[in-house]
C-alpha positions in Angstrom: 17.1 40.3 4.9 19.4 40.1 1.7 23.4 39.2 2.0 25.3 39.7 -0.8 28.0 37.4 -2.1 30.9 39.3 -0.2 28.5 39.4 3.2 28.6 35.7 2.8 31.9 35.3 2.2 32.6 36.9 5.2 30.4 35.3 7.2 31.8 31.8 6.7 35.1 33.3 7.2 33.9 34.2 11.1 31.7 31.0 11.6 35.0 28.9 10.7 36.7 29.7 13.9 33.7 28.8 16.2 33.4 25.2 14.7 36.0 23.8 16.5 34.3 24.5 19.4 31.4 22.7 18.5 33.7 19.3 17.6 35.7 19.7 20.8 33.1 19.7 22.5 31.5 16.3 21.7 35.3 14.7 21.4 36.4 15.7 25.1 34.8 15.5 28.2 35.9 18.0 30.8 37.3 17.2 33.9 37.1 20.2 36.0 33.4 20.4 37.7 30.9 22.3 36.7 30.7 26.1 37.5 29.0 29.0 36.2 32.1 31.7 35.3 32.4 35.4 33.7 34.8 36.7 30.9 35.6 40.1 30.4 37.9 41.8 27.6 39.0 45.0 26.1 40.2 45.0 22.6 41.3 46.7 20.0 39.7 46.4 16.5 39.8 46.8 12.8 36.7 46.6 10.7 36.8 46.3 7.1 33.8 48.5 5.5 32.7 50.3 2.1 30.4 53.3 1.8 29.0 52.4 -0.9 28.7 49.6 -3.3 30.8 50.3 -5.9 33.5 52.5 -3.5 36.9 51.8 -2.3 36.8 50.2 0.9 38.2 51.8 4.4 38.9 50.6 7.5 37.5 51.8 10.7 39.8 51.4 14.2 38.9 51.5 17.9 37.9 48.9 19.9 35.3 47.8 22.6 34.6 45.5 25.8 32.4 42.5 26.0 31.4 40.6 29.1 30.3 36.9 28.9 28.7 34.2 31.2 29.0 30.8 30.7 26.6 28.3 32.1 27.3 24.5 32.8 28.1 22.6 28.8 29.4 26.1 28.1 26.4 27.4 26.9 25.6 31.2 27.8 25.3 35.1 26.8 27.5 37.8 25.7 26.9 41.6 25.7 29.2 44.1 23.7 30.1 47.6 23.7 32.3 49.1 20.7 33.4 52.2 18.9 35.0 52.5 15.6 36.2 56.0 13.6 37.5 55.9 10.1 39.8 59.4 8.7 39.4 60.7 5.6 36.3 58.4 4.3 35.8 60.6 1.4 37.7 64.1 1.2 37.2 66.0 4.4 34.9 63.4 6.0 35.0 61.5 9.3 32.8 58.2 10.0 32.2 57.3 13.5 30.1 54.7 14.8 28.6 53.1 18.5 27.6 50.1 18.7 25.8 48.0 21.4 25.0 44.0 20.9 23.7 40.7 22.9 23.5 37.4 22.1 24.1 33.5 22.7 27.7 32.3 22.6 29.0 29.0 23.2 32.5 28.8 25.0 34.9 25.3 24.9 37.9 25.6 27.4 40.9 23.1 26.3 44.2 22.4 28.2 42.4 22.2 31.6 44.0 21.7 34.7 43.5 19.0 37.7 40.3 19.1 38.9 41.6 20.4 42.3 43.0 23.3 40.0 39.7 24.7 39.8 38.9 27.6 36.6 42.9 26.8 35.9 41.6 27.6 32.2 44.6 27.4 29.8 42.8 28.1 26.1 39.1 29.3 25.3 37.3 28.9 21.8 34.3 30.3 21.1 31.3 31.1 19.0 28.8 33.8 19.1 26.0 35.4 17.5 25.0 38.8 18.5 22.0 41.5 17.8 21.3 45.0 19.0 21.8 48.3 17.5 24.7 50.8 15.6 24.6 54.6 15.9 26.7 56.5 13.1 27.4 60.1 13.7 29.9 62.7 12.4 29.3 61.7 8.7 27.0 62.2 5.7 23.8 60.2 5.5 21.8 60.1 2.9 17.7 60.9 3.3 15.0 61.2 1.7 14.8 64.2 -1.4 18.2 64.4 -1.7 19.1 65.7 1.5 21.1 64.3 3.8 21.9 63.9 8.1 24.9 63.8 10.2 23.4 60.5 12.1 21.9 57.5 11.6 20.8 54.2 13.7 20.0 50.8 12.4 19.6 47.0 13.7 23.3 45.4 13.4 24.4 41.7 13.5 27.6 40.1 14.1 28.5 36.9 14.1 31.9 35.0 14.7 33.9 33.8 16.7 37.7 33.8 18.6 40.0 32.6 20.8 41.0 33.5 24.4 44.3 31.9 25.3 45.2 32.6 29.7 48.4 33.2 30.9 47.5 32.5 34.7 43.9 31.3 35.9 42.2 35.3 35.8 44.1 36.7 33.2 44.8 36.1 29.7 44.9 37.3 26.2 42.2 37.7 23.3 44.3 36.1 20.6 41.8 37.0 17.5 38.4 37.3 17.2 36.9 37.3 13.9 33.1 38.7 13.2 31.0 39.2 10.2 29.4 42.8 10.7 25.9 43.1 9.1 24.4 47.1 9.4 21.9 49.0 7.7 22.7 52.7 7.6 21.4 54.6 4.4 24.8 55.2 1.7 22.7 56.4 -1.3 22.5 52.4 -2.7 21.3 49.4 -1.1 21.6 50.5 2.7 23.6 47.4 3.4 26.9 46.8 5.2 28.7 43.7 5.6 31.8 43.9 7.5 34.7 41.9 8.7 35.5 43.0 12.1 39.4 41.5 13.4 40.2 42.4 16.9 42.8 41.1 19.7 43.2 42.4 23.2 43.5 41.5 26.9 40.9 39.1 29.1 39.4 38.3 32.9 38.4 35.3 33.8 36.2 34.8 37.5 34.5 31.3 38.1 32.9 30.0 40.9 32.4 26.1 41.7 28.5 25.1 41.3 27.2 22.9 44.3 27.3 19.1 44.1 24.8 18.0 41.3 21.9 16.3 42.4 21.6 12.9 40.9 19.0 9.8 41.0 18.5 6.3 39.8 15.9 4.1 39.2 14.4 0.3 39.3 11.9 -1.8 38.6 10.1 -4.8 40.1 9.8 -7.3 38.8 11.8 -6.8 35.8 9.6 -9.6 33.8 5.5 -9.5 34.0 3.1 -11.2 31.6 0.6 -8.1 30.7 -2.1 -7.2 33.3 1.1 -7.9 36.3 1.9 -5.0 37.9 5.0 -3.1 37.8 6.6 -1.0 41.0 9.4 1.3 39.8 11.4 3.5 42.7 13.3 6.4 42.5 16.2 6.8 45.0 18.1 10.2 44.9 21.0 11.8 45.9 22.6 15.0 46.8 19.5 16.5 47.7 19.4 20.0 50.5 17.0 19.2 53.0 16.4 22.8 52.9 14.7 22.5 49.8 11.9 21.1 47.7 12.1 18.1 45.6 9.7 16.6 43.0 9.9 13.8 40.6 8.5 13.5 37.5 7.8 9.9 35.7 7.1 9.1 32.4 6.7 6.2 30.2 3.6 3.6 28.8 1.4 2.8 31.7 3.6 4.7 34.0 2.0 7.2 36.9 3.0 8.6 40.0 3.9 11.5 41.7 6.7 10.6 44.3 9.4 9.0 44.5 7.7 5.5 43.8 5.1 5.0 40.5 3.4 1.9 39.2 2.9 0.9 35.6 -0.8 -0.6 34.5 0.5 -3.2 31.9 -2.7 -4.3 30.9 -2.8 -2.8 27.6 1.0 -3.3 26.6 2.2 -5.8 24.0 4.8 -8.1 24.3 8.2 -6.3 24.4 10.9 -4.4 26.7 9.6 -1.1 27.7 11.5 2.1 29.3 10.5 4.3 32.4 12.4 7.5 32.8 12.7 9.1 36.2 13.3 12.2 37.2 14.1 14.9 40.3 14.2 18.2 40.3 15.2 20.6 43.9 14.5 24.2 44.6 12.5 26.6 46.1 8.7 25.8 45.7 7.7 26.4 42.0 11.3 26.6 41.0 13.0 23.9 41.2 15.3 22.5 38.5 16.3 26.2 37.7 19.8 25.7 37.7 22.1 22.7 35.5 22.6 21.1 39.3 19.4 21.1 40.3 17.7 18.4 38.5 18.9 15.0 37.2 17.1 12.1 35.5 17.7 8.0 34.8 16.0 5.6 33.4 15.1 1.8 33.9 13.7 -1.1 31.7 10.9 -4.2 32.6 10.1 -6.5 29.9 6.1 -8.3 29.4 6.4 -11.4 28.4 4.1 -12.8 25.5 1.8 -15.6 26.8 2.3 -19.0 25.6 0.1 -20.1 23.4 -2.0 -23.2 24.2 -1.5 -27.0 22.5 -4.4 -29.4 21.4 -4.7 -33.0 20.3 -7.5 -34.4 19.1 -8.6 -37.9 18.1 -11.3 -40.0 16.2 -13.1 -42.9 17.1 -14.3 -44.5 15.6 -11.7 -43.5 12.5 -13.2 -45.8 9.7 -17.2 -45.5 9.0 -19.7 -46.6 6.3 -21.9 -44.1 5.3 -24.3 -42.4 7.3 -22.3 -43.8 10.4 -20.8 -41.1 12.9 -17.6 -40.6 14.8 -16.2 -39.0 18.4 -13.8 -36.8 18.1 -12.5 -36.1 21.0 -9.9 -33.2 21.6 -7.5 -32.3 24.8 -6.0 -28.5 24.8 -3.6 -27.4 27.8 -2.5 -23.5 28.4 0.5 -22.9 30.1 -1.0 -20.1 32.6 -4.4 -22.5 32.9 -6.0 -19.7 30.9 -9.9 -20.7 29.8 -10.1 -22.0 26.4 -12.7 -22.6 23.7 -13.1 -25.1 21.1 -14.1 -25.2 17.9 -14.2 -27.8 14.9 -14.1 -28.0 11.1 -14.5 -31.3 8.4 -13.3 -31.1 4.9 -16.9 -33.2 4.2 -19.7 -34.2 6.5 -20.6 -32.1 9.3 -18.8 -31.3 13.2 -21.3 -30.8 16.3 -20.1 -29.7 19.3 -18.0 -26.5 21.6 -16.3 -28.6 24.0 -13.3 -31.2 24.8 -15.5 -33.6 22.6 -17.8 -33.3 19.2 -19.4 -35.7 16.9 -18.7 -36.1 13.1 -21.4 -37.1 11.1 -20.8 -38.6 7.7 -24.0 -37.4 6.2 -23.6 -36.1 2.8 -20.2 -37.0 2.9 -18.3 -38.5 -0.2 -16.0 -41.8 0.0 -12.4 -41.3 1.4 -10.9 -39.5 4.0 -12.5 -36.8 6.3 -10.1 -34.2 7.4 -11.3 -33.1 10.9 -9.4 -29.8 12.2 -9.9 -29.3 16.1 -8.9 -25.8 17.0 -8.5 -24.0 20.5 -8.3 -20.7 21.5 -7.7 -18.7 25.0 -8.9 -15.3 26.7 -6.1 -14.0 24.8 -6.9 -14.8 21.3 -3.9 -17.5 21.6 -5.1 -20.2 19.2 -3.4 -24.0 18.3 -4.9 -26.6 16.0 -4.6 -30.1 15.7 -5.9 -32.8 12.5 -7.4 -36.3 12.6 -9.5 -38.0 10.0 -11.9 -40.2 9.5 -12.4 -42.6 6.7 -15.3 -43.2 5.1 -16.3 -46.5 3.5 -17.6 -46.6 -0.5 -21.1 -47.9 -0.4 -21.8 -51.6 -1.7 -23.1 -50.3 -4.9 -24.4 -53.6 -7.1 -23.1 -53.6 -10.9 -24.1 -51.7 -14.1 -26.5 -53.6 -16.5 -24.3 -54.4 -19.5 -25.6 -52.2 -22.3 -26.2 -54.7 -25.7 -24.0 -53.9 -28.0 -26.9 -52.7 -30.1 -27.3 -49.3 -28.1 -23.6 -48.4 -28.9 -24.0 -49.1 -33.0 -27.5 -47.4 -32.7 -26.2 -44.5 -31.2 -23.1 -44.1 -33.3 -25.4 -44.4 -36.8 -28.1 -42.2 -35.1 -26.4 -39.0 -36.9 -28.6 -35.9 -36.3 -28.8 -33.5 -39.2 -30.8 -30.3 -39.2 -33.5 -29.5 -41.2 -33.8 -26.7 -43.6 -37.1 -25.2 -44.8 -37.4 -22.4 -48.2 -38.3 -18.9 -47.2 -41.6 -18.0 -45.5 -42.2 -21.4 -45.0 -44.5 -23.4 -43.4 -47.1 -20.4 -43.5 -49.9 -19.8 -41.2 -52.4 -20.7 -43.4 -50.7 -24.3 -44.8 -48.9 -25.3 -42.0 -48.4 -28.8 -42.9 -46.2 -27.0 -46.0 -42.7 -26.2 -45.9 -40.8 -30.0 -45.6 -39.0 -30.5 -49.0 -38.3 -34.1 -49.8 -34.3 -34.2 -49.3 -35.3 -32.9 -45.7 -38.3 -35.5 -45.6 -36.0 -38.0 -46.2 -33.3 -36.7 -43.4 -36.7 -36.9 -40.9 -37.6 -40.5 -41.9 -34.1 -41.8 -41.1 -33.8 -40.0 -38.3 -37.1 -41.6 -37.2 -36.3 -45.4 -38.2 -33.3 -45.3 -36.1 -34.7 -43.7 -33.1 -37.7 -46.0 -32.7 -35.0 -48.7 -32.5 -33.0 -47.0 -30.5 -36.7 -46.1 -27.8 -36.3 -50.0 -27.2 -33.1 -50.0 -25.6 -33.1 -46.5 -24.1 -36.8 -45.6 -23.6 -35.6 -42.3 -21.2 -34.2 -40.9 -24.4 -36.0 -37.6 -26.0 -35.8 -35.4 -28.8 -35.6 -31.6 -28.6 -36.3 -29.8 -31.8 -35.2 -25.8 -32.0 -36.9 -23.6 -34.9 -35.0 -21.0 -36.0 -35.6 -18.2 -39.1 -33.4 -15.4 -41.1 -33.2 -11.9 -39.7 -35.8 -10.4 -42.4 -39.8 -9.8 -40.8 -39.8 -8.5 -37.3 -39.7 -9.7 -34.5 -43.2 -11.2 -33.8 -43.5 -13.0 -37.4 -39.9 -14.7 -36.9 -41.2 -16.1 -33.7 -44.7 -17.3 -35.0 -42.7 -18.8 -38.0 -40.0 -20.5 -36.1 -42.7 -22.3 -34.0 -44.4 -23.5 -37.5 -41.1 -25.0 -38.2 -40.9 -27.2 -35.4 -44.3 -28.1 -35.3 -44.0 -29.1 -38.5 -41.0 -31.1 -38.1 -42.8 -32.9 -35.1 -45.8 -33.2 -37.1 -43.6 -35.9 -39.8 -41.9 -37.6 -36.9 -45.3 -38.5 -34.7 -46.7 -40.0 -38.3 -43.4 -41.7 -38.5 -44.0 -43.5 -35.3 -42.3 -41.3 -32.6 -44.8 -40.9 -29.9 -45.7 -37.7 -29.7 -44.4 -37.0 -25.7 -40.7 -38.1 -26.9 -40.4 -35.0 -28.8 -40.1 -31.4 -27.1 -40.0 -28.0 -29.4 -38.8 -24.9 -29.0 -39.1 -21.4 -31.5 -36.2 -18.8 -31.3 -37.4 -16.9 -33.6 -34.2 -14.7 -35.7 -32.9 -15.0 -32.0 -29.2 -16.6 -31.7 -28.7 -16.8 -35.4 -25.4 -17.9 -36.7 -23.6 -15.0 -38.0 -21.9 -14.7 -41.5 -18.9 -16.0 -40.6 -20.2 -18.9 -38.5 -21.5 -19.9 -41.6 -19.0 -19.5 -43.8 -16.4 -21.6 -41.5 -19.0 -23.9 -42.3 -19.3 -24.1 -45.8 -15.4 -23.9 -45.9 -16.0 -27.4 -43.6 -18.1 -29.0 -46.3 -16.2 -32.2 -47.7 -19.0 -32.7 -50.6 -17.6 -29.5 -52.3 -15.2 -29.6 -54.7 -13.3 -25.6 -54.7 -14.9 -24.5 -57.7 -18.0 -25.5 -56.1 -17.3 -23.6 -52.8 -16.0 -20.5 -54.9 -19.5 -20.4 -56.4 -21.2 -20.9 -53.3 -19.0 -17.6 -51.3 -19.8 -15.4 -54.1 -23.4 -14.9 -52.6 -22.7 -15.5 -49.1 -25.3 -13.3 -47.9 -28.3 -15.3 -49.6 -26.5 -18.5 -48.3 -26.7 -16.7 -44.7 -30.2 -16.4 -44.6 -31.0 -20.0 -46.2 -28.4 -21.4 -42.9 -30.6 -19.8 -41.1 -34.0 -21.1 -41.9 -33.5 -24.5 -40.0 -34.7 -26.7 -37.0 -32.4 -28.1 -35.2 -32.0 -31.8 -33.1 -30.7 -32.7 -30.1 -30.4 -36.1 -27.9 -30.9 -35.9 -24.5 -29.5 -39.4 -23.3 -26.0 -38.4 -24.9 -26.5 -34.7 -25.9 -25.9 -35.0 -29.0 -27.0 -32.0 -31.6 -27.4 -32.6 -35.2 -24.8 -31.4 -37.7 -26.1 -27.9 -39.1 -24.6 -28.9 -42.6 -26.6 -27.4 -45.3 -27.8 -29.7 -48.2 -26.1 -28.0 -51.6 -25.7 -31.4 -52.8 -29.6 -32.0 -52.4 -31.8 -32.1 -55.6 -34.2 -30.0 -54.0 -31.4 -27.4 -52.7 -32.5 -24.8 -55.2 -35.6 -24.5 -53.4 -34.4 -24.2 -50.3 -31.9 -21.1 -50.8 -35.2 -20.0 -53.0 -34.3 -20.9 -56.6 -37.0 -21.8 -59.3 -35.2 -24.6 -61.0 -32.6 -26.8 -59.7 -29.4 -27.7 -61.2 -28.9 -30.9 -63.5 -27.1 -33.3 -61.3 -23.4 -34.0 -62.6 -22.0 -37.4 -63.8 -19.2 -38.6 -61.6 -16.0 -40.8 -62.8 -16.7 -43.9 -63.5 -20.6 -43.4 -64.2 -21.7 -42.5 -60.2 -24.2 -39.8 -60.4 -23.1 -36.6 -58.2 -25.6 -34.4 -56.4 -26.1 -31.0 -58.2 -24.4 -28.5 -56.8 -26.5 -25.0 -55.8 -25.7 -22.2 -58.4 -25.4 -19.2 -56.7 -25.9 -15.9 -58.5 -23.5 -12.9 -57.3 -26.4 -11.0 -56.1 -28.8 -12.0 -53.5 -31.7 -12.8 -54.3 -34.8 -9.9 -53.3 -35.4 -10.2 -49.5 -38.3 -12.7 -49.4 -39.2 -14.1 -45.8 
């Protein structure tokens, strides 16, 4: 249902002088006892109305009686009867309308007297809001097809409120009362009326005293459990008729019964303070608690208490071993309600055996130092407490380190691994003994000189060579190819002297090849070129790629040492192994040194041979 601006207006207007009811109400407490009373009033009204949106507004005048009953807190119902007419509406025409409504109202009475002066009412506020239906007749209603009626009904609202202000305790005057009017008789338009309805008059008051209110009250006992104690709560009331039925109603966590005593299963409740409302209600069988006086409730608190947790010590003995040795650890737990416990244990190192007061700690395993052994307890209640002890466990006598002759530490320091390169498609299946150019030869024969020395000292030691080839050929060649390589390179070492079971092999084929700027960072890392050398060598990086690539690689296994993937450009064979014809002239250093030749590199690659 739509309210225009003006219907709002209005309505605020009429709901403004029932608020103060509304704040009274919670700011004073009465002091006369409760009753149920009646109002009745005649008054005389004004409404303030428009046929039409758009129209000039008339007033309608008459007036009405309304009849209220108020219950105990003032709440209760109103009924009204009114009848308006309004002259001269347009030229020659009379409005009348009826109008019958019902509804809630809330009454506040202020200035009471003693409460011997019973219903000695001095000033009444209230607030209402009522519904029913408005009959218009004698007028000109609009229908359907451009006709017209002389009547009309509708639904009609009004809602407002007044003041009732009483001379002696039964009669008084109906100051103002102020309502907003809401009908819906047809007018051509929207159908819509919102009113303002002013009225004042004369009042009746009649009251009679309600009986003396039941009341009750309830306790509990004990006040303090632990959870799984029973709780006894009774209800004792008051003001009861013997003549008539009582029943009280319990509620609450855990709480049942059905009289005036109940019991609370406390089982299942967690530590805390916990409420239990009671309640009684007289009457006739299967009515009672009809009426404000009839019924009265209370409430009452127990608290569970949480149980205390249990305490532990625990102890070690003996609490310095040697290895292998074993301890007692022995470990005493108390809970305050003599609750069953369990134990448990737990060792930073070394192992705990045992469920009870006492366990063993074995130092099996177990490094030098301190043991932390953590004894833990726990009751039916999930309650736990630790408590620590250690045990200390002796270093073993271990007898001293041979002294290494200072022979190892040069031999291993000068044993500088360098990988070896081999020219493209190189050694091939059918020379397999090919392949080893004599720079690389010569890499292989110092390697094997110093390691032969090096066998005497450190006989454990081995050699692990890894073959590796360029990403041209597929898959299946690569690999047969890398494995020439490092049989190859094994081959020279075992005629060099190595025995033959100090040296393992591996082929990875193009598999973990060093990509192009792996090598490159290493180029840029080569001290034996000058920068007019290492511009020349960039230029065909690619070429240089694959050459890094065809190589077999060293490592150490007593120190782990890997040989120095450095490639040879300095070598006099190095034209060769990047897959040249001719190499370059070696240079004349200052001073009359002669300088390795450094690898020409042409801009383009050279054609993919493998």
């Amino acid at each position: 249902m739509r309210i225009s601006n003006r219907g709002r207006v209005l309505l605020v207007g009429a709901c403004i002088l029932a608020g103060p009811a509304g704040w009274a109400q919670q700011s004073q407490k009465p002091v006369a006892p409760a009753t149920v009373s009646t109002d009745l009033a005649i008054t005389f009204a004004g409404e303030r109305s428009q046929a039409s949106p758009g129209q000039t507004n008339f007033w309608f005048k008459g007036g009405g009686a309304d009849a209220a009953v108020t219950f105990k807190n003032g709440l209760g119902i109103a009924a009204s009867l009114t009848r308006d007419r309004a002259s001269n509406v347009t030229p020659g025409l009379d409005v009348n309308k009826t109008a019958i409504l019902a509804g809630p109202r809330y009454t506040w009475t202020a200035w009471q007297g003693h409460a011997s002066a019973v219903d000695n009412h001095r000033l009444q506020i209230f607030g209402q809001g009522l519904f029913g239906l408005t009959y218009g007749f004698g007028g000109v209603y609009p229908a359907s097809l451009g006709t017209s009626t002389s009547s009309a009904s509708s639904m009609a609202l009004q809602a407002g409120g007044g003041l009732n202000y009483y001379l002696t305790r039964n009669f008084g005057l109906r100051l103002l009362e102020a309502d907003y009017v809401r009908t819906g008789l047809p007018n051509g338009a929207a159908n819509i009326q919102n009113d303002l309805r002013l009225s004042a008059g004369v009042t009746w008051h009649f009251g009679s005293t309600a009986p003396p209110p039941v009341s009750v009250s309830c306790t509990a006992s004990p006040v303090t459990v632990f959870a799984g104690d029973p709780v006894t709560v009774t209800a004792t009331a008051s003001g009861l008729d013997p003549k008539l039925n009582a029943v009280y109603t319990w509620s609450g966590s855990g709480v049942s019964g059905n009289g005036a005593t109940a019991t609370v299963a406390t089982a299942a409740l967690a530590p805390g303070s916990y409420t239990v409302k009671c309640g009684v209600k007289e009457g006739k069988a299967g009515k009672e608690g009809l009426k404000p006086w009839e019924a009265a409730d209370a409430s009452t608190s127990f608290t569970v208490k949480a149980f205390e947790p249990p305490t532990i010590n625990c102890s070690a003995n003996p609490g310095t071993i040697k290895p292998g040795e074993t301890s007692t650890i022995t470990a005493a737990g108390v809970s305050p309600q003599n609750r069953s416990l369990t134990y448990s244990y737990a060792a930073s190192a070394g192992t705990v055996a045992g469920n009870g007061a006492s366990a063993t700690f074995a130092s099996t395993g177990a490094p030098t130092g301190t043991a932390s052994i953590t004894c833990n307890v726990s009751d039916d209640k999930g309650q736990t407490a630790t408590a620590n002890t250690s045990v200390t466990i002796l270093a073993p006598y271990v007898a001293p380190a041979p002294v290494e002759p200072p022979e190892v530490k040069q031999l291993e320091a000068r044993l500088a691994l360098h990988s070896v390169f081999f020219p493209t498609n190189l050694p091939t299946a059918s020379n397999p003994k090919g392949g080893l150019v004599a720079s690389q030869q010569g890499t292989l024969s110092t390697l094997a000189s110093d390691f032969k020395k090096y066998l005497v000292y450190k006989p454990e030691a081995q050699l692990t060579l890894t073959g590796h080839a360029d990403v041209r050929g597929s898959v299946e060649f690569n690999q047969a190819l890398s494995e020439r390589r490092v049989a190859r390179t094994k081959q020279f070492l075992v005629e060099q002297g190595i025995p033959e079971a100090k040296i393992e092999t591996r082929g990875l084929g193009k598999g973990e090849n060093l990509t192009a700027a792996q090598v490159k960072e290493l180029v840029e890392q080569n001290t034996t070129l000058s920068a007019a050398e290492l511009g020349k060598v960039l230029q065909d990086l690619g070429v240089i790629v694959w050459a890094q690539n065809r190589r077999v690689d060293v490592t150490l296994s007593t120190t782990g040492q890997q040989s120095v993937r450095l490639y040879p450009f300095n070598a006099a064979d190095a034209l060769t192994l990047i897959g040249k014809k001719t190499a370059a002239p070696v240079k004349k250093a200052a001073g009359g040194a002669v300088k390795k030749p450094v690898t020409p590199v042409k801009k383009k690659p050279v054609s993919p041979k493998k």
